[in-house]
C-alpha positions in Angstrom: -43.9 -53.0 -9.8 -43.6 -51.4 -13.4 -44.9 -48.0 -11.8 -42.8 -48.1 -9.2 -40.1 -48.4 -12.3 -41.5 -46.0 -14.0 -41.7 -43.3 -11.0 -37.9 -43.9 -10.5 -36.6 -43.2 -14.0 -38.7 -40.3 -13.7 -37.5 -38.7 -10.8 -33.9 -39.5 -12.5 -34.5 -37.4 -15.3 -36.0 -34.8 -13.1 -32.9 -34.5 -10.9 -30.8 -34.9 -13.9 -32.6 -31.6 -15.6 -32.3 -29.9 -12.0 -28.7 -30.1 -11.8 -28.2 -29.2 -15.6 -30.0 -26.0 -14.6 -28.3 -25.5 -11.4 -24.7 -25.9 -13.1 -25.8 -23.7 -16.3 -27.2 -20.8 -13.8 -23.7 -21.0 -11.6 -22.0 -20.9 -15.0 -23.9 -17.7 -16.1 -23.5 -16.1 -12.5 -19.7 -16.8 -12.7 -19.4 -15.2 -16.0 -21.9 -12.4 -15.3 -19.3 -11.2 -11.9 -16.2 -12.2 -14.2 -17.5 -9.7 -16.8 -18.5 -7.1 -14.4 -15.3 -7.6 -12.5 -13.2 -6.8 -15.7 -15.0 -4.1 -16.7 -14.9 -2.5 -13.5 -11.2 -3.2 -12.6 -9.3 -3.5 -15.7 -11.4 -0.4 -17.4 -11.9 2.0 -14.7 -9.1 3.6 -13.9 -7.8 3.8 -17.2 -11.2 5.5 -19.2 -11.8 7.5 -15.6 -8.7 9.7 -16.7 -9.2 10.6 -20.3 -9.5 14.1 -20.4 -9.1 14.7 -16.4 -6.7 15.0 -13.6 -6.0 11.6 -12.2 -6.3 11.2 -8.3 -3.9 8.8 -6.7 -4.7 7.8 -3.0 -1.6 6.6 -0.8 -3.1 5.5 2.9 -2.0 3.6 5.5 1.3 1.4 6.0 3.8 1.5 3.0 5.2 -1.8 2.4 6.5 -3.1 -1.1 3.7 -3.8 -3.6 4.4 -5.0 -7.8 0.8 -4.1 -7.9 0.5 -0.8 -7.2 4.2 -0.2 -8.9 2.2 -2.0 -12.3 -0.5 0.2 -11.8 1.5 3.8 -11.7 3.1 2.7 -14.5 -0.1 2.3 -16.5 -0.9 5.9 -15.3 2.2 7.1 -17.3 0.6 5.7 -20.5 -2.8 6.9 -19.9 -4.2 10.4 -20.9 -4.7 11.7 -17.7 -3.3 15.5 -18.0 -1.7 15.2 -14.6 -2.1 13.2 -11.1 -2.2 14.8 -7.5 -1.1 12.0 -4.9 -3.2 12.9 -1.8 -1.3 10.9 1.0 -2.1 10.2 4.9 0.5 7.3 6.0 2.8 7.2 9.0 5.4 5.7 6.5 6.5 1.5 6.5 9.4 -0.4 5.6 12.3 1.2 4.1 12.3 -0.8 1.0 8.7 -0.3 0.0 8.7 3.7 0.4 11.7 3.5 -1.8 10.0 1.7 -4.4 6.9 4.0 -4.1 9.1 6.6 -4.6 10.8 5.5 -7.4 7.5 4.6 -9.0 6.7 8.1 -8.4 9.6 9.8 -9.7 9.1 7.8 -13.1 5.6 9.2 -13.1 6.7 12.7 -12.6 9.0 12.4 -15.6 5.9 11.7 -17.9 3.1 13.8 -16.2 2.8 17.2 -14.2 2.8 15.5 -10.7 1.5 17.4 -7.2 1.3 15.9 -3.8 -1.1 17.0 -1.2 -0.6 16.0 2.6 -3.8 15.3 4.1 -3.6 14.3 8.0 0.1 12.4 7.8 2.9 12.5 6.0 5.8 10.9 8.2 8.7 8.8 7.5 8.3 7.0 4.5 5.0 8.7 3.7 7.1 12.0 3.4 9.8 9.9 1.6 6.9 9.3 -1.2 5.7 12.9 -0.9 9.1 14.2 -1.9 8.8 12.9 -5.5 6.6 15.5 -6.3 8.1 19.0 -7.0 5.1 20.8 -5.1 4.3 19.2 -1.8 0.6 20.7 -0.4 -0.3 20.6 3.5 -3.3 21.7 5.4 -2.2 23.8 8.6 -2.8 21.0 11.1 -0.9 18.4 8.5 1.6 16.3 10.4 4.7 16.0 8.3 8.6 15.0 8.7 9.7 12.0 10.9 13.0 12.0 8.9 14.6 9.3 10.3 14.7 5.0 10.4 14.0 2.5 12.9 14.6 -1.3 13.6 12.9 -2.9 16.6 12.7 -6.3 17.8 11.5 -7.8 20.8 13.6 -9.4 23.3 11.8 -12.1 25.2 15.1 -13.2 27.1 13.9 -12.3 30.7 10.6 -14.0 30.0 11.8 -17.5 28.8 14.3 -17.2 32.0 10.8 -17.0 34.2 8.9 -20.0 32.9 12.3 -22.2 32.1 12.6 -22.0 29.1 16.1 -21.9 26.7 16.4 -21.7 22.8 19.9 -23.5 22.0 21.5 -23.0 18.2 24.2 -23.7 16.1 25.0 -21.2 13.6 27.9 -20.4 11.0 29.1 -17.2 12.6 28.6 -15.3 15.5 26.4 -12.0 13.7 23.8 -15.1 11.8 20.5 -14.4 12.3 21.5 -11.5 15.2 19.7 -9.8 17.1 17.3 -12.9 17.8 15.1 -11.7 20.4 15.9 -14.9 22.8 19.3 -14.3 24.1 20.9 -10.6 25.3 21.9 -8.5 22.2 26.0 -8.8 21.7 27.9 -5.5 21.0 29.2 -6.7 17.5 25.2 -7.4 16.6 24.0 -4.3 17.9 26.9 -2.3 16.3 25.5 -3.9 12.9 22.4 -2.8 13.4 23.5 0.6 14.1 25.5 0.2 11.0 22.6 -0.7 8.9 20.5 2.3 10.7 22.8 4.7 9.7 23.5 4.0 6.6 19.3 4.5 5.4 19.1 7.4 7.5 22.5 9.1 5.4 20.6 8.1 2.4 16.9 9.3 3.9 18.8 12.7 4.5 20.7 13.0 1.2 17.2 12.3 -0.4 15.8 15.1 1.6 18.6 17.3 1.0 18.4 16.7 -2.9 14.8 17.2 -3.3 13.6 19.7 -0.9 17.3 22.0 -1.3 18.1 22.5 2.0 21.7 23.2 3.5 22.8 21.1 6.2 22.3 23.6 8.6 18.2 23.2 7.7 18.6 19.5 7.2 20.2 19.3 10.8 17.1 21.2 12.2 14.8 19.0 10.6 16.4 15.4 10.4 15.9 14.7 14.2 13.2 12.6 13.8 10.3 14.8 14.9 6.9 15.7 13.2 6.2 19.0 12.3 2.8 20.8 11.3 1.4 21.7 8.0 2.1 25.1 9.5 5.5 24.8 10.7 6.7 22.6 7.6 6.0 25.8 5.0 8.5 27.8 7.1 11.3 24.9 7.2 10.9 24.3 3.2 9.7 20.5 4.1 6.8 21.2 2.2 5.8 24.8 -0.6 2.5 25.9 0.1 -0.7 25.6 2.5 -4.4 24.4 1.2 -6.1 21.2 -0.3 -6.9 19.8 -3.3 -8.2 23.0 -4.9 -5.1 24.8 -4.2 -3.0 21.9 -6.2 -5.6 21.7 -8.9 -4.5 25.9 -9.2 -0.9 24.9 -8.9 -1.2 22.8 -11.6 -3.2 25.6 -14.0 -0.9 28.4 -13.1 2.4 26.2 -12.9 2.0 23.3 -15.4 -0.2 25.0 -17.7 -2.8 22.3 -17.6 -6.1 23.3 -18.7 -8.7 24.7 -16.6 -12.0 23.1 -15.7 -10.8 19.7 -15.6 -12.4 17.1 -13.6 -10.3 15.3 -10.8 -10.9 11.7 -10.9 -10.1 8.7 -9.1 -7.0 6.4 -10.0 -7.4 2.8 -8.3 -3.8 1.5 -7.5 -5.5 -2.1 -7.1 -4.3 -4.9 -9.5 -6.0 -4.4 -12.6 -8.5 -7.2 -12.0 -9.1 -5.5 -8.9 -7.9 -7.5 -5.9 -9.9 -11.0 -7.3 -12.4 -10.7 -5.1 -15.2 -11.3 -8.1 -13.5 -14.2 -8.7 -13.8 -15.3 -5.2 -17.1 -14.6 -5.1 -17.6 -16.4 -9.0 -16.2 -19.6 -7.0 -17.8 -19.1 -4.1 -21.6 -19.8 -6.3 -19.9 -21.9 -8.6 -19.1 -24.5 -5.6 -22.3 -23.5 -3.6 -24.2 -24.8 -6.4 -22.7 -27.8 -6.6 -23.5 -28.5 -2.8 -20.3 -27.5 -1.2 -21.5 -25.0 0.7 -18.0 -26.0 3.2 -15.4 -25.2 0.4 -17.2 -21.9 -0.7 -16.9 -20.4 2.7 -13.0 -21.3 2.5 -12.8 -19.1 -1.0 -14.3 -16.5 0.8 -12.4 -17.2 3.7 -9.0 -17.0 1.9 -9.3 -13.5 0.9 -9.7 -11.8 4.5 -6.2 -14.3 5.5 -4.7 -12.7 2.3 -5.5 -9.1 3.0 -4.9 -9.7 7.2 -1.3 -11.0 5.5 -0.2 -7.8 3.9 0.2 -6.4 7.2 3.4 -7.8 7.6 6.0 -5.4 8.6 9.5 -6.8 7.6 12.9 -5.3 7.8 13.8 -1.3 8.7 11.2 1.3 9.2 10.5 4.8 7.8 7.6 4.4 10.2 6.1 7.2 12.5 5.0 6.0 15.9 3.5 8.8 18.6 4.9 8.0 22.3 2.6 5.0 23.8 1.1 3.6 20.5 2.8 0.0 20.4 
């Protein structure tokens, strides 16, 4: 009976030791990725550019983002000697290629600032390229799409099919209009238009103002079409044909930078990265601890968070070819 005793307190202690060591190795492996993860994200970007041409990326879908806004502006108070903004995007909302621009513009004010056009720069993407005061395209370079759109489904004819009918009460007639589930009124679609036309004025105006065309250009160019790299040079939406070299030798012969500088990357991510060490830190922290379940949901919550961002609210600079939706 005492052994038996004596075998019990034993195994105790030795479980007690084991999860000491498993909670002061997940402790180390959380600060070891937390470490990492700072060094990587918050020092990156900003020693990357000492001494060296900064390289911005702008891809995809342009929505509002503090991040990337946060991140620019630490590029203004780094010692990068100038940035080239290489961008491919079919544009996004309205609001967030505004703010890129904006960002943009403040950039420019501080640093010698060159944008080239890889395969797209459209709608809102070509709202963000006009910041620069040099805009670069190769020949096949799809650029223009002046114009804005608002689209919304209208499921009317479909809810009439299976039965279906959304009743409301609402304040006044033009709250929450168009709604997709009943026909489109004149008055909501005439403040639609209203809305429409009053971004594309200022879209044009912006155009007009940076790229200095007369409004018999602007006319020719403002119908919403794309236009090649090719085709652009001639119609003054964008100054000169080439790459990345050819903006590097705009920047020498223009700006004066120095020659022989190396062209480095600029992450717009958050400055500790997009958290995904600290995820990941979680993730083995909880693991250790036997909850296997709850790790996978860390991991889990970044892919919702990044699927999220795709969110398109409110009125488009946005480039779609015929047949896309």
């Amino acid at each position: 009976m005492s052994l038996d005793s004596d075998v019990i307190v034993d195994r105790r202690r030795i479980r007690r030791k084991l999860t000491f060591w498993r909670v002061a190795a997940a402790v180390v492996a959380m600060a070891a990725v937390v470490g990492v993860g700072v060094i990587v994200a918050g020092g990156r970007s900003s020693l990357s550019t000492v001494g060296s041409i900064a390289r911005v990326n702008i891809e995809g879908l342009i929505r509002s983002d503090q991040d990337r806004v946060e991140a620019l502006e630490r590029l203004e108070k780094s010692q990068a000697a100038a940035v080239i903004v290489h961008i491919n995007s079919p544009g996004g909302t309205t609001a967030g290629s505004e703010q890129l621009y904006d960002a943009l513009m403040r950039l420019k004010a501080k640093k010698p600032l060159v944008v080239v056009v890889e395969g797209l720069a459209a709608s809102g993407g070509y709202i963000t390229a006009i910041a620069a005061d040099h805009i670069i395209a190769q020949q096949s370079s799809l650029v223009g799409s002046i114009g804005v759109l608002f689209q919304f489904p209208n499921v009317t004819e479909l809810l009439k099919t299976v039965g279906v009918k959304v009743e409301e009460v609402k304040s006044s007639p033009l709250k929450a209009a168009p709604n997709g589930y009943e026909p489109t009124s004149p008055e909501a679609r005439a403040a639609i238009d209203a809305l429409v036309k009053d971004s594309y004025a200022w879209f044009r105006g912006l155009v007009k103002e940076r790229r200095g065309m007369d409004d018999a250009l602007l006319d020719k160019v403002a119908d919403g079409r794309v236009f090649t790299g090719r085709q652009a040079v001639e119609l003054k939406l964008v100054d000169q044909l080439g790459d990345e070299k050819t903006a590097v030798a705009w920047l020498v012969q223009e700006k004066k930078i120095k020659s022989g500088l190396p062209v480095r990357d600029y992450k717009l991510n958050p400055r500790f990265g997009d958290l995904t060490f600290l995820r990941t830190a979680a993730s083995i922290t909880l693991d250790a601890f036997g909850l296997s379940g709850i790790a996978r949901r860390v991991e889990q919550a970044g892919l919702i968070q990044a699927v999220d961002r795709f969110g398109m609210d409110g009125m488009l600079a946005l480039w779609q070819p015929a047949g896309s939706n």
